[in-house]
MDTraj code that builds the backbone (N, CA, C; nanometers):
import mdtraj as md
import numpy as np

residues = "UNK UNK UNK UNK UNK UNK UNK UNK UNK UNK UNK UNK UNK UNK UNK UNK UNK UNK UNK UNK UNK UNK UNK UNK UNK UNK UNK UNK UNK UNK UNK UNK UNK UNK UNK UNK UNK UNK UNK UNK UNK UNK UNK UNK UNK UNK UNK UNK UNK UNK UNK UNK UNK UNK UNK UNK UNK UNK UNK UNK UNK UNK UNK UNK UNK UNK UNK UNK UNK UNK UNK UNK UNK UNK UNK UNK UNK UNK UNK UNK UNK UNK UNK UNK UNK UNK UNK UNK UNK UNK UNK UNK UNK UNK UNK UNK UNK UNK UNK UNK UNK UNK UNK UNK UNK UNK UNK UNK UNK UNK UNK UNK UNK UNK UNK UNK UNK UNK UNK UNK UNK UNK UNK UNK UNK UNK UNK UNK UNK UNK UNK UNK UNK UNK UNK UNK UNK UNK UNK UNK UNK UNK UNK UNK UNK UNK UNK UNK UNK UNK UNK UNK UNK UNK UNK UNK UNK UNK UNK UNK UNK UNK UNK UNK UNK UNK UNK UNK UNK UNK UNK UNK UNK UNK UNK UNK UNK UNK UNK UNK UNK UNK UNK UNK UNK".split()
xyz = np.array([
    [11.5351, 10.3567, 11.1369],
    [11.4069, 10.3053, 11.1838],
    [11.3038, 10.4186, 11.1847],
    [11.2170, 10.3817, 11.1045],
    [11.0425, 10.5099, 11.1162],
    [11.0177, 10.4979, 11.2951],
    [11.0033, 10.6263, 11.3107],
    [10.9214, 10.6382, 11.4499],
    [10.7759, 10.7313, 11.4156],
    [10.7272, 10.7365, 11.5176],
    [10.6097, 10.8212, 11.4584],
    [10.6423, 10.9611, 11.4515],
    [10.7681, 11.0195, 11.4907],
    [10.8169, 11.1665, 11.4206],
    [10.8273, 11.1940, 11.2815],
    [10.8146, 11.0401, 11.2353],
    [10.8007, 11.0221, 11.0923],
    [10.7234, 11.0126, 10.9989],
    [10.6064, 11.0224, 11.0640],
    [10.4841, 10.9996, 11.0264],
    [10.3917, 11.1431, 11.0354],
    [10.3821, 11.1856, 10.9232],
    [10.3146, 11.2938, 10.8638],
    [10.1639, 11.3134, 10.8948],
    [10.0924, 11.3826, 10.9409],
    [10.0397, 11.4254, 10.9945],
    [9.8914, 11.4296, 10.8865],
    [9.7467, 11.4266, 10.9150],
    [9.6394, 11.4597, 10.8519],
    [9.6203, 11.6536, 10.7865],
    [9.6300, 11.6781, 10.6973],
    [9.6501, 11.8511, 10.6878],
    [9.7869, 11.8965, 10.5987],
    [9.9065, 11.7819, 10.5867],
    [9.9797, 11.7966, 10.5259],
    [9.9437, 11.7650, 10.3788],
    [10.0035, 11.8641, 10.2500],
    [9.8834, 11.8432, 10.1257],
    [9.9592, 11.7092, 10.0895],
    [10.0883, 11.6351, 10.1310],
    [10.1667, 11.5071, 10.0592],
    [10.0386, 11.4194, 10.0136],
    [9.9575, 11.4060, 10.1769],
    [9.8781, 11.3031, 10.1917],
    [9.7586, 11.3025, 10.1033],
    [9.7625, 11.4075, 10.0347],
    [9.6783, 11.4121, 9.8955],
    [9.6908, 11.4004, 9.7768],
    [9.8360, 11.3635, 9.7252],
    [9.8788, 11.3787, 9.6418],
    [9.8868, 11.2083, 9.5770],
    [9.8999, 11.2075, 9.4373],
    [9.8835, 11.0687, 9.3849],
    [10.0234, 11.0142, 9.3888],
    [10.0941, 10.9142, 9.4242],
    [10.2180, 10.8751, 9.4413],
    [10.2736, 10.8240, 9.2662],
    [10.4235, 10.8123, 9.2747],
    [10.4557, 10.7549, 9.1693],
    [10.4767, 10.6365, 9.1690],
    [10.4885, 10.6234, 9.0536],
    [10.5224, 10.4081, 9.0205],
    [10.6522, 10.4630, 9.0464],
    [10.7043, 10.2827, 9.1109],
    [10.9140, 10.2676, 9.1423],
    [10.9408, 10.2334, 9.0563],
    [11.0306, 10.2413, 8.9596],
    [11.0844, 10.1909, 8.8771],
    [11.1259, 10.0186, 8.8869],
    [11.1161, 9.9502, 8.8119],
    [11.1535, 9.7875, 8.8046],
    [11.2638, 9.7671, 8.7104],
    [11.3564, 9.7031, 8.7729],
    [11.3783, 9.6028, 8.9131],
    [11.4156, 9.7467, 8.9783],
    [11.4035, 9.7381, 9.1092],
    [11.3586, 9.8800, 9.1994],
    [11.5190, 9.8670, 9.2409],
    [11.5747, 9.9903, 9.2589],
    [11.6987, 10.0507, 9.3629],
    [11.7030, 10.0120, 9.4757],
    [11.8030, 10.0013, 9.5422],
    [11.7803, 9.9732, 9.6932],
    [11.7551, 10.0710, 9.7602],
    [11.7275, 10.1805, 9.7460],
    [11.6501, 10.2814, 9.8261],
    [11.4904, 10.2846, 9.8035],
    [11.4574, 10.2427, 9.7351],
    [11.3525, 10.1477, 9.6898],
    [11.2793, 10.0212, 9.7593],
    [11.3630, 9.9750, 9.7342],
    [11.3229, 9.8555, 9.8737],
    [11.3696, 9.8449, 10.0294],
    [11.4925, 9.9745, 10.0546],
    [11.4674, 9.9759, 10.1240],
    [11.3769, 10.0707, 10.2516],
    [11.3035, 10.1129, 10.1340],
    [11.1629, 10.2387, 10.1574],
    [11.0675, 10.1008, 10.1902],
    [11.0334, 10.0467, 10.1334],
    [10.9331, 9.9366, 10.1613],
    [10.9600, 9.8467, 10.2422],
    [11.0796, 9.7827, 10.3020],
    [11.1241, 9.6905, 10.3873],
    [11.1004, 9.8533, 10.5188],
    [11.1252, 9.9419, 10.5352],
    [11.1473, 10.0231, 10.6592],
    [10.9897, 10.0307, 10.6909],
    [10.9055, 10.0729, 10.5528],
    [10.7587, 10.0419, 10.6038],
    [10.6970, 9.9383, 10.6695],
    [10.7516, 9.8132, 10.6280],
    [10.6835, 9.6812, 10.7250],
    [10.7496, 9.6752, 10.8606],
    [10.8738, 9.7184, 10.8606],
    [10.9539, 9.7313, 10.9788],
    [10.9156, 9.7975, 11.0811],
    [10.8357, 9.9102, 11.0586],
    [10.7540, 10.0247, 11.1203],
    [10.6583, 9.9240, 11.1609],
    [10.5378, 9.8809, 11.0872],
    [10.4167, 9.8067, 11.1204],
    [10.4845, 9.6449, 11.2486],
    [10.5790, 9.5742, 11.1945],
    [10.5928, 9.4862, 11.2551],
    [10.6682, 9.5512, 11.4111],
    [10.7190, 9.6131, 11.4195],
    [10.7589, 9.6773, 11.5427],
    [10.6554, 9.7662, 11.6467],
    [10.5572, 9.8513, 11.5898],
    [10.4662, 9.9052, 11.6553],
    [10.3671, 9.7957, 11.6955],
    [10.3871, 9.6484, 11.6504],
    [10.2929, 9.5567, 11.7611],
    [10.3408, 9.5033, 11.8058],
    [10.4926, 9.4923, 11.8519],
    [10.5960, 9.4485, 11.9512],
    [10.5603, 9.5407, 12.0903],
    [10.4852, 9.4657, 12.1548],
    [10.5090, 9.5710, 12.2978],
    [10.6250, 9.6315, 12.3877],
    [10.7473, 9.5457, 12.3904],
    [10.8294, 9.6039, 12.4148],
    [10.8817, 9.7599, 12.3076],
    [10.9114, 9.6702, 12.1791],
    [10.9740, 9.7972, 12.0948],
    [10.9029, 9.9330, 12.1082],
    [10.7284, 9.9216, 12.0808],
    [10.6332, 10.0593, 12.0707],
    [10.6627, 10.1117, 12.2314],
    [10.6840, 10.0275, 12.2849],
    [10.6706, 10.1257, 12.4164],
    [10.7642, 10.1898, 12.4215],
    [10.8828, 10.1488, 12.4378],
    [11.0811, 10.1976, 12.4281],
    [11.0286, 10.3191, 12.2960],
    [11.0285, 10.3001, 12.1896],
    [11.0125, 10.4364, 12.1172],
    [10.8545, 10.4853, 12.0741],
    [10.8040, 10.4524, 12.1651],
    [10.6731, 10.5869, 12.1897],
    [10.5860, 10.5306, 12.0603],
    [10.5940, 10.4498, 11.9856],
    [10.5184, 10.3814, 11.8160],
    [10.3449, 10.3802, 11.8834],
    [10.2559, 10.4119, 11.7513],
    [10.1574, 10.3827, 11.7568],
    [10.0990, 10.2705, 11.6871],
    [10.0530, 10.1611, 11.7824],
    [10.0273, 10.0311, 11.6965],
    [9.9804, 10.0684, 11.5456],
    [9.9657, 9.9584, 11.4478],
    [9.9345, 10.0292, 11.2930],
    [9.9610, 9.8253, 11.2594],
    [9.8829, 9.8218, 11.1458],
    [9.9406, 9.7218, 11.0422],
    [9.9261, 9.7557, 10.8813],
    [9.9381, 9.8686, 10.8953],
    [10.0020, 9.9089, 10.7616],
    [10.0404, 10.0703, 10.7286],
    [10.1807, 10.0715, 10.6543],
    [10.1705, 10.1929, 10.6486],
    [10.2356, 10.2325, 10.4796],
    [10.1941, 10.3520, 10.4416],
    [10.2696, 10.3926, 10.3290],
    [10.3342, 10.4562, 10.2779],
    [10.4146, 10.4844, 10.2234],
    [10.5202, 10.5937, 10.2116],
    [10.5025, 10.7335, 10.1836],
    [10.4025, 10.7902, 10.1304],
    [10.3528, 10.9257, 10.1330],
    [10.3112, 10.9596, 10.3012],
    [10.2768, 10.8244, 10.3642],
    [10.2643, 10.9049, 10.5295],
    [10.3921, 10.9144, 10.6036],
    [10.5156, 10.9124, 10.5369],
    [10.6074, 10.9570, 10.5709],
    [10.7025, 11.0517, 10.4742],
    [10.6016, 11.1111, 10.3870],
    [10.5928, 11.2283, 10.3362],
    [10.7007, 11.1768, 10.2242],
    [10.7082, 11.0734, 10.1472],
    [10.7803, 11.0107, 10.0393],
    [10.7097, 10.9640, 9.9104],
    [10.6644, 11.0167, 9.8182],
    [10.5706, 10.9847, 9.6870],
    [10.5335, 10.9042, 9.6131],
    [10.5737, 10.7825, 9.6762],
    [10.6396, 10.6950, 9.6106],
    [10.5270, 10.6072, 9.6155],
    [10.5116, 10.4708, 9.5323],
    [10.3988, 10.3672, 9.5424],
    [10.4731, 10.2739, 9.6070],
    [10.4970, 10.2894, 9.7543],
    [10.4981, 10.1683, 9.8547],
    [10.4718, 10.1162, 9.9533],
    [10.4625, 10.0413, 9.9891],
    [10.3718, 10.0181, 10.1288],
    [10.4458, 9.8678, 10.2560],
    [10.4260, 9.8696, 10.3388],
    [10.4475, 9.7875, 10.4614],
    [10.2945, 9.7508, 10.4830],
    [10.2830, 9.5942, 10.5258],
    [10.1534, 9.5681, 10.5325],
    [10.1805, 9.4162, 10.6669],
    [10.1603, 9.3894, 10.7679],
    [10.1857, 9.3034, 10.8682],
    [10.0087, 9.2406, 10.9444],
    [9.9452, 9.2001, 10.9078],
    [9.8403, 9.1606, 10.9551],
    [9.7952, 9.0497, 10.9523],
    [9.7085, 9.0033, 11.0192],
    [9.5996, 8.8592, 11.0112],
    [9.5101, 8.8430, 11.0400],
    [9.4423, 8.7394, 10.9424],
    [9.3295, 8.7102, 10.9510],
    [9.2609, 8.6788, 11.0594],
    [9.1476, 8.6025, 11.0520],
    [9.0545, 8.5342, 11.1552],
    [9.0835, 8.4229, 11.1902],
    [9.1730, 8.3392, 11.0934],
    [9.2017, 8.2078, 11.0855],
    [9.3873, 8.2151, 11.1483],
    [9.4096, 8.3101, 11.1571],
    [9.5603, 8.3616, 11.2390],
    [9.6281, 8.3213, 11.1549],
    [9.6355, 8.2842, 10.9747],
    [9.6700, 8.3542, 10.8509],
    [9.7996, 8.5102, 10.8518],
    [9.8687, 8.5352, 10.8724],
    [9.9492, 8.6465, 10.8659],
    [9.9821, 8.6559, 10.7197],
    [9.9708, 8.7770, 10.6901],
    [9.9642, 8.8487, 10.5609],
    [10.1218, 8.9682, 10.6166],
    [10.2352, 8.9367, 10.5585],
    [10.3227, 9.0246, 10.5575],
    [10.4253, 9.0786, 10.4460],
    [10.4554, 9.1753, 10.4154],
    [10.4285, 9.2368, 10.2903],
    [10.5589, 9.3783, 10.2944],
    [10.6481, 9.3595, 10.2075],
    [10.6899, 9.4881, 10.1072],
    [10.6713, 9.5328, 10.0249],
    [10.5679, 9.6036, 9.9697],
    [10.5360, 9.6127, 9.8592],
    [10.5686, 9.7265, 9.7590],
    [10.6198, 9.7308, 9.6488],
    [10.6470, 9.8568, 9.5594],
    [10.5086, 9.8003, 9.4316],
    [10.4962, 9.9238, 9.4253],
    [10.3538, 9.9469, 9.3183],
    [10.2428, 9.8436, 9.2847],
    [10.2106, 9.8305, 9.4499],
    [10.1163, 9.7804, 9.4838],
    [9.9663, 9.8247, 9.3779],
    [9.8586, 9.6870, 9.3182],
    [9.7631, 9.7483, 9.2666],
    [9.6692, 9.6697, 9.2666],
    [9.5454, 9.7044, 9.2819],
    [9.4763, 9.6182, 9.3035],
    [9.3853, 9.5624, 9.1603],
    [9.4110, 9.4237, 9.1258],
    [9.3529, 9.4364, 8.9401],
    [9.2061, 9.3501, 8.9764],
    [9.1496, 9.3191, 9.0911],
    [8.9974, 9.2550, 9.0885],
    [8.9386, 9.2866, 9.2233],
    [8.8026, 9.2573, 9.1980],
    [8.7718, 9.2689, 9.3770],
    [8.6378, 9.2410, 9.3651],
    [8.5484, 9.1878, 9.4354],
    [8.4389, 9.0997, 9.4954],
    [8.3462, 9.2476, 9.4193],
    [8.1824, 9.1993, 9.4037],
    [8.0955, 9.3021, 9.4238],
    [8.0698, 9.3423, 9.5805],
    [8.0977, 9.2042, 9.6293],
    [8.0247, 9.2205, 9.7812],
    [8.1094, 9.3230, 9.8669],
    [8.1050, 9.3901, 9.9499],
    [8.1478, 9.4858, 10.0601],
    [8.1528, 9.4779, 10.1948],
    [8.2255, 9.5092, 10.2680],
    [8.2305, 9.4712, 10.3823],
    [8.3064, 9.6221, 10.4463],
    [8.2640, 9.6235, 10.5817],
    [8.3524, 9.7507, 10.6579],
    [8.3587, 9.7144, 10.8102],
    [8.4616, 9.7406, 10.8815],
    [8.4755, 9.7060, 11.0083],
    [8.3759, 9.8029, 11.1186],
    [8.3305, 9.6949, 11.1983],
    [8.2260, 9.7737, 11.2741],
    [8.2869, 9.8558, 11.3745],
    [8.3899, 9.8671, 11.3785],
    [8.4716, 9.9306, 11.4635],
    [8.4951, 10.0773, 11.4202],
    [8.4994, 10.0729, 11.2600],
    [8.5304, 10.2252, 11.2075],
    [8.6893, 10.1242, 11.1842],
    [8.7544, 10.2449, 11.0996],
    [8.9318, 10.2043, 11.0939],
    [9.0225, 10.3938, 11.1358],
    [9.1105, 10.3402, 11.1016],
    [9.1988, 10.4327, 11.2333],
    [9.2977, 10.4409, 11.1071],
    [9.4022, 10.5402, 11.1558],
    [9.5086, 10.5989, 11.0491],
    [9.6348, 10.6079, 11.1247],
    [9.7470, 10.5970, 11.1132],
    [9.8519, 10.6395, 11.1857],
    [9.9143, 10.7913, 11.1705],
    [9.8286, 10.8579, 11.0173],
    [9.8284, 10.9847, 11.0036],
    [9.7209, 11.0393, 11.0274],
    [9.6068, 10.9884, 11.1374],
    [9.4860, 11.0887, 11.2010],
    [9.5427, 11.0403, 11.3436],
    [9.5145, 11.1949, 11.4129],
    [9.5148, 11.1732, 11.5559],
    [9.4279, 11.2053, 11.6144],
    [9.2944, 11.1779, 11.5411],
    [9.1811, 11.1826, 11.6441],
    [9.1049, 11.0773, 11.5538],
    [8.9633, 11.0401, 11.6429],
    [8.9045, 10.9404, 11.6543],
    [8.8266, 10.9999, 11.5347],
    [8.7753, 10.8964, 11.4041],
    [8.6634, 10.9389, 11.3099],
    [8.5753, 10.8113, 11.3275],
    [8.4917, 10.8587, 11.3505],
    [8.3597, 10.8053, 11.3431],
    [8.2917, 10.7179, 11.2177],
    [8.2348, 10.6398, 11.2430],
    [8.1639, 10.5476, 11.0517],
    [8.1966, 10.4534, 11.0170],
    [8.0937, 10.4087, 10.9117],
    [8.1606, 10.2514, 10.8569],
    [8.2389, 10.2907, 10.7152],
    [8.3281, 10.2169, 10.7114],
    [8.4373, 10.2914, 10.5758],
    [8.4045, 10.1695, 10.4696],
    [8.2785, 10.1764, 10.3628],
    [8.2985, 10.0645, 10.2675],
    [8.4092, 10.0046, 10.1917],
    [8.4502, 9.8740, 10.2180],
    [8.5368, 9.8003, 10.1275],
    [8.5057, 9.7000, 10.0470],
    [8.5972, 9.6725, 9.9508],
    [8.5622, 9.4876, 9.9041],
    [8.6019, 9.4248, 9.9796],
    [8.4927, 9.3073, 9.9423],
    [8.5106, 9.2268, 10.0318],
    [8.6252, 9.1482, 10.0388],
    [8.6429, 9.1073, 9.8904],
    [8.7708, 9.0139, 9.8371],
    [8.8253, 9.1036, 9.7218],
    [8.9839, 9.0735, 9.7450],
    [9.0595, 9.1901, 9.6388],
    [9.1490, 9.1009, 9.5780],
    [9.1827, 9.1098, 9.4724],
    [9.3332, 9.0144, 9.4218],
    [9.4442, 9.1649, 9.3739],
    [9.5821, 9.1373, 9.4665],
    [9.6481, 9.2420, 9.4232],
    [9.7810, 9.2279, 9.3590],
    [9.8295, 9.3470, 9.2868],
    [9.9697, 9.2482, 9.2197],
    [10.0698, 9.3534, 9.2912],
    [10.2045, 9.3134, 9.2689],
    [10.2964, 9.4046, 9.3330],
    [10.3848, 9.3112, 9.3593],
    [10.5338, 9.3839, 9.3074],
    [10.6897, 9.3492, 9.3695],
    [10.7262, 9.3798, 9.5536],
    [10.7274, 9.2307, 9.5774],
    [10.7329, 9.1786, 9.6952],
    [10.9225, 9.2292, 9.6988],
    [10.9575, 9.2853, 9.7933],
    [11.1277, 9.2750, 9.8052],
    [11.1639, 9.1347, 9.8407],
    [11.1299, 9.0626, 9.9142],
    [11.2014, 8.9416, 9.9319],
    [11.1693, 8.8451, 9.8166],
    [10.9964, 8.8190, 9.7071],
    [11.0027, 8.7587, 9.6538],
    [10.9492, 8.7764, 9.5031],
    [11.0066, 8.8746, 9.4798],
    [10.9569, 8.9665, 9.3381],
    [10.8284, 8.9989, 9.3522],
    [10.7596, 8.9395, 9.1605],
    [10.6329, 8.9677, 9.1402],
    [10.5658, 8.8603, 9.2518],
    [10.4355, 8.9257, 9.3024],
    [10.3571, 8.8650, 9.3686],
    [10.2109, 8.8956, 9.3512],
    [10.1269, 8.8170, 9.3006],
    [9.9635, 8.7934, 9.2954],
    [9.9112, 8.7384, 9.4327],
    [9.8072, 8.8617, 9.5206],
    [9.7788, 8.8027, 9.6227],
    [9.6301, 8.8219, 9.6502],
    [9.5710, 8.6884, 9.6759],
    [9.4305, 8.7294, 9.7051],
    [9.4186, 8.7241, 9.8577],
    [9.3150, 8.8503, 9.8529],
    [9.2490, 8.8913, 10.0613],
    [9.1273, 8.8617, 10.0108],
    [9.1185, 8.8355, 10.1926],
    [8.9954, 8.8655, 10.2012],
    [8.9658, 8.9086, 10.3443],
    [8.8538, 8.9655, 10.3778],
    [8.8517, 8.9874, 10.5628],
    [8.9366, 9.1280, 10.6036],
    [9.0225, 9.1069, 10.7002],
    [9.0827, 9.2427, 10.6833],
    [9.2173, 9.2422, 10.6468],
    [9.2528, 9.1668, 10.5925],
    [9.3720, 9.1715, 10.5313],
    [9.3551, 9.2697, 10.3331],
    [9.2506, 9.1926, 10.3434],
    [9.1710, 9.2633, 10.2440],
    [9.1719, 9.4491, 10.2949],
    [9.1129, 9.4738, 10.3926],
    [9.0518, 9.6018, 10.4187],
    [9.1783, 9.6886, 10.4301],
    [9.3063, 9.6586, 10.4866],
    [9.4064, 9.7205, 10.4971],
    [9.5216, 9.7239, 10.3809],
    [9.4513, 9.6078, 10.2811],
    [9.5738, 9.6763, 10.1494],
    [9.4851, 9.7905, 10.0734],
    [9.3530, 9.8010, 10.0873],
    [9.2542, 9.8752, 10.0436],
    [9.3094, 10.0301, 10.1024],
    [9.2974, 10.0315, 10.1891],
    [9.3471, 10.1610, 10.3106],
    [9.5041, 10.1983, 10.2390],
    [9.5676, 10.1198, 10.2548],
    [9.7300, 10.1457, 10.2055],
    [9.7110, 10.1843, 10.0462],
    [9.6808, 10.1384, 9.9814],
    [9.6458, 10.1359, 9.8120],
    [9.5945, 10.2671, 9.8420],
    [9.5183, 10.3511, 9.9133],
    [9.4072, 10.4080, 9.8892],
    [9.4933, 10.5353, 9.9333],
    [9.6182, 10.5505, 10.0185],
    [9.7115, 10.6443, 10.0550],
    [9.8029, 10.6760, 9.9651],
    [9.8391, 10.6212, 9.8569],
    [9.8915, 10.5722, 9.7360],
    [9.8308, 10.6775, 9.5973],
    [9.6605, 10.7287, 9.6719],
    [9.6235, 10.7803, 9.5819],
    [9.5596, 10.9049, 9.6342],
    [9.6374, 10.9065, 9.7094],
    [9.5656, 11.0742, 9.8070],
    [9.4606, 11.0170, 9.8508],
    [9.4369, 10.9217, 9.9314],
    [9.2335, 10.9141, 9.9120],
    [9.3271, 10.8475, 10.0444],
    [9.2230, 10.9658, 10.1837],
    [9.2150, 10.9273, 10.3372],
    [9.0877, 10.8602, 10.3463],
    [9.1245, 10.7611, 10.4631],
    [8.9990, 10.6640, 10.5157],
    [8.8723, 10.7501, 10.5327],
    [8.8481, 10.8201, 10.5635],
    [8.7103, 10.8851, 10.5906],
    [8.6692, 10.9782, 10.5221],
    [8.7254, 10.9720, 10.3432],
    [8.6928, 11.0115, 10.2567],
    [8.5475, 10.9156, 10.1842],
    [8.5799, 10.7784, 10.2856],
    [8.4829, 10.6997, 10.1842],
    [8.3368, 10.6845, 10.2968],
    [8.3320, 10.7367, 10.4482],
    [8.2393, 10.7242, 10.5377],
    [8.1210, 10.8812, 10.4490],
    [8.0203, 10.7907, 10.4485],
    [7.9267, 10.8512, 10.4602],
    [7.8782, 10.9908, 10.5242],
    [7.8884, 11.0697, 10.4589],
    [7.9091, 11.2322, 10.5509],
    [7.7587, 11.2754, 10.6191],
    [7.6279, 11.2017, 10.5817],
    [7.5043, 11.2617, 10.6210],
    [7.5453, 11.1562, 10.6612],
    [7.5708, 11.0357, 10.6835],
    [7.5005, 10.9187, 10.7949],
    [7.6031, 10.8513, 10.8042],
    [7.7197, 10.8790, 10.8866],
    [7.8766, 10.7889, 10.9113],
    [7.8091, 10.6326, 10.9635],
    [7.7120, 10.6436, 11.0295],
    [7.6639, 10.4801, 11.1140],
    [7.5769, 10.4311, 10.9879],
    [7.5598, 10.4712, 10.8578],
    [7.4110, 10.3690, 10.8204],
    [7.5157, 10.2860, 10.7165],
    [7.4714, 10.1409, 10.7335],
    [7.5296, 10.0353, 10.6597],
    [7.5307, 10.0444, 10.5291],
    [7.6303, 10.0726, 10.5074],
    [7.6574, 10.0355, 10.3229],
    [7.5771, 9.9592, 10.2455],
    [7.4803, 9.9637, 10.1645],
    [7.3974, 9.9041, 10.1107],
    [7.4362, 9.7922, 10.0551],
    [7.3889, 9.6415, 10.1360],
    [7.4712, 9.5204, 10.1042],
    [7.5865, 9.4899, 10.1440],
    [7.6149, 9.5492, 10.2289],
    [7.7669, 9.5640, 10.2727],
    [7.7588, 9.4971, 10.3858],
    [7.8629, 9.3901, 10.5116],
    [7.8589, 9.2878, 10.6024],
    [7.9333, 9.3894, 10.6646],
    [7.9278, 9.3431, 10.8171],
    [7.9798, 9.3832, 10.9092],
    [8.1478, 9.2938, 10.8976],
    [8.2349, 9.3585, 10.9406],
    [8.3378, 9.2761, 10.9854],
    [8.3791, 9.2713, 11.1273],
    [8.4000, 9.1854, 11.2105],
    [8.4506, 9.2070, 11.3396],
    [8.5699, 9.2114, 11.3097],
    [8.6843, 9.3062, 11.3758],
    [8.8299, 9.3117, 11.4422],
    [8.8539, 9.1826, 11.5207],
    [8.9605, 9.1024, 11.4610],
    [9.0306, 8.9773, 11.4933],
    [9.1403, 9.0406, 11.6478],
])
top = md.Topology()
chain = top.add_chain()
for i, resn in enumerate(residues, 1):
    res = top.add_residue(resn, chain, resSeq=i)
    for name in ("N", "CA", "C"):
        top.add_atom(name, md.element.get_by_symbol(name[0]), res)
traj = md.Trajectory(xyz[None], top)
């Protein structure tokens, strides 16, 4: 089981580095790199479990933040419409996405930053992504909202690229040009 001793830190160079494609049909160390990632996410919003081992809530995480190179990801979230989006994914990619943009007015958070960053982080609005699901192979999935914003974030760890690489460095608060607010569900 990932705890957050497992979880690699902002400053380590992994988290910069571009991950590799898994090979297909993937190994079981393979999937079971990507099943331990959702396992991580679906357990750190169990209040009992995060509390018993110290977890920092998260709904998504990826395998370079546990210092592994690999293109995979754990993804446990939902929409506005209480929609749950849950996810093993090996070589996750994203092949379309909206012009329109959207960023949470909240700012977004990392399970590999331990301090607070400031800004709106531009996303698409709507993404269609492809990727070998472990429980149900190939899978084509369209987001939108923040289910959208967090395969964006995960994809985006995948390629060395941290969340507050994309905030605005002279003006973290000024709205993305055309870009919507999102509220946190």
């Amino acid at each position: 089981m990932i705890t957050m001793k497992d979880i690699i830190r902002e400053g380590d160079p992994r988290l910069r580095e571009v991950s590799t494609e898994v090979n297909l049909p993937p190994s079981i160390e393979d999937i079971n790199l990507a099943n331990s990632l959702l396992e991580y996410v679906i357990n750190s919003q169990d209040p009992e479990i995060s509390r018993e081992y110290s977890l920092r809530s998260g709904i998504g995480l990826a395998a370079p933040q546990i210092g592994i190179l690999k293109r995979a990801i754990g993804v446990h979230v939902t929409d506005l419409q209480g929609n749950l989006f849950s996810y093993a994914l090996l070589n996750p990619k994203i092949i379309s996405h909206s012009v329109e943009e959207v960023y949470l007015s909240t700012g977004e958070g990392c399970l590999s930053v331990d301090r607070d960053v400031q800004g709106y982080v531009p996303r698409y609005a709507r993404i269609t992504v492809t990727g070998f699901d472990t429980r149900l192979g190939e899978v084509k999935i369209r987001l939108k909202g923040l289910p959208a914003i967090c395969f964006q974030h995960e994809i985006d760890h995948l390629n060395g690229i941290m969340f507050y690489d994309r905030i605005n460095k002279n003006n973290p608060f000024s709205a993305p040009e055309g870009a919507a607010p999102l509220e946190r569900n």
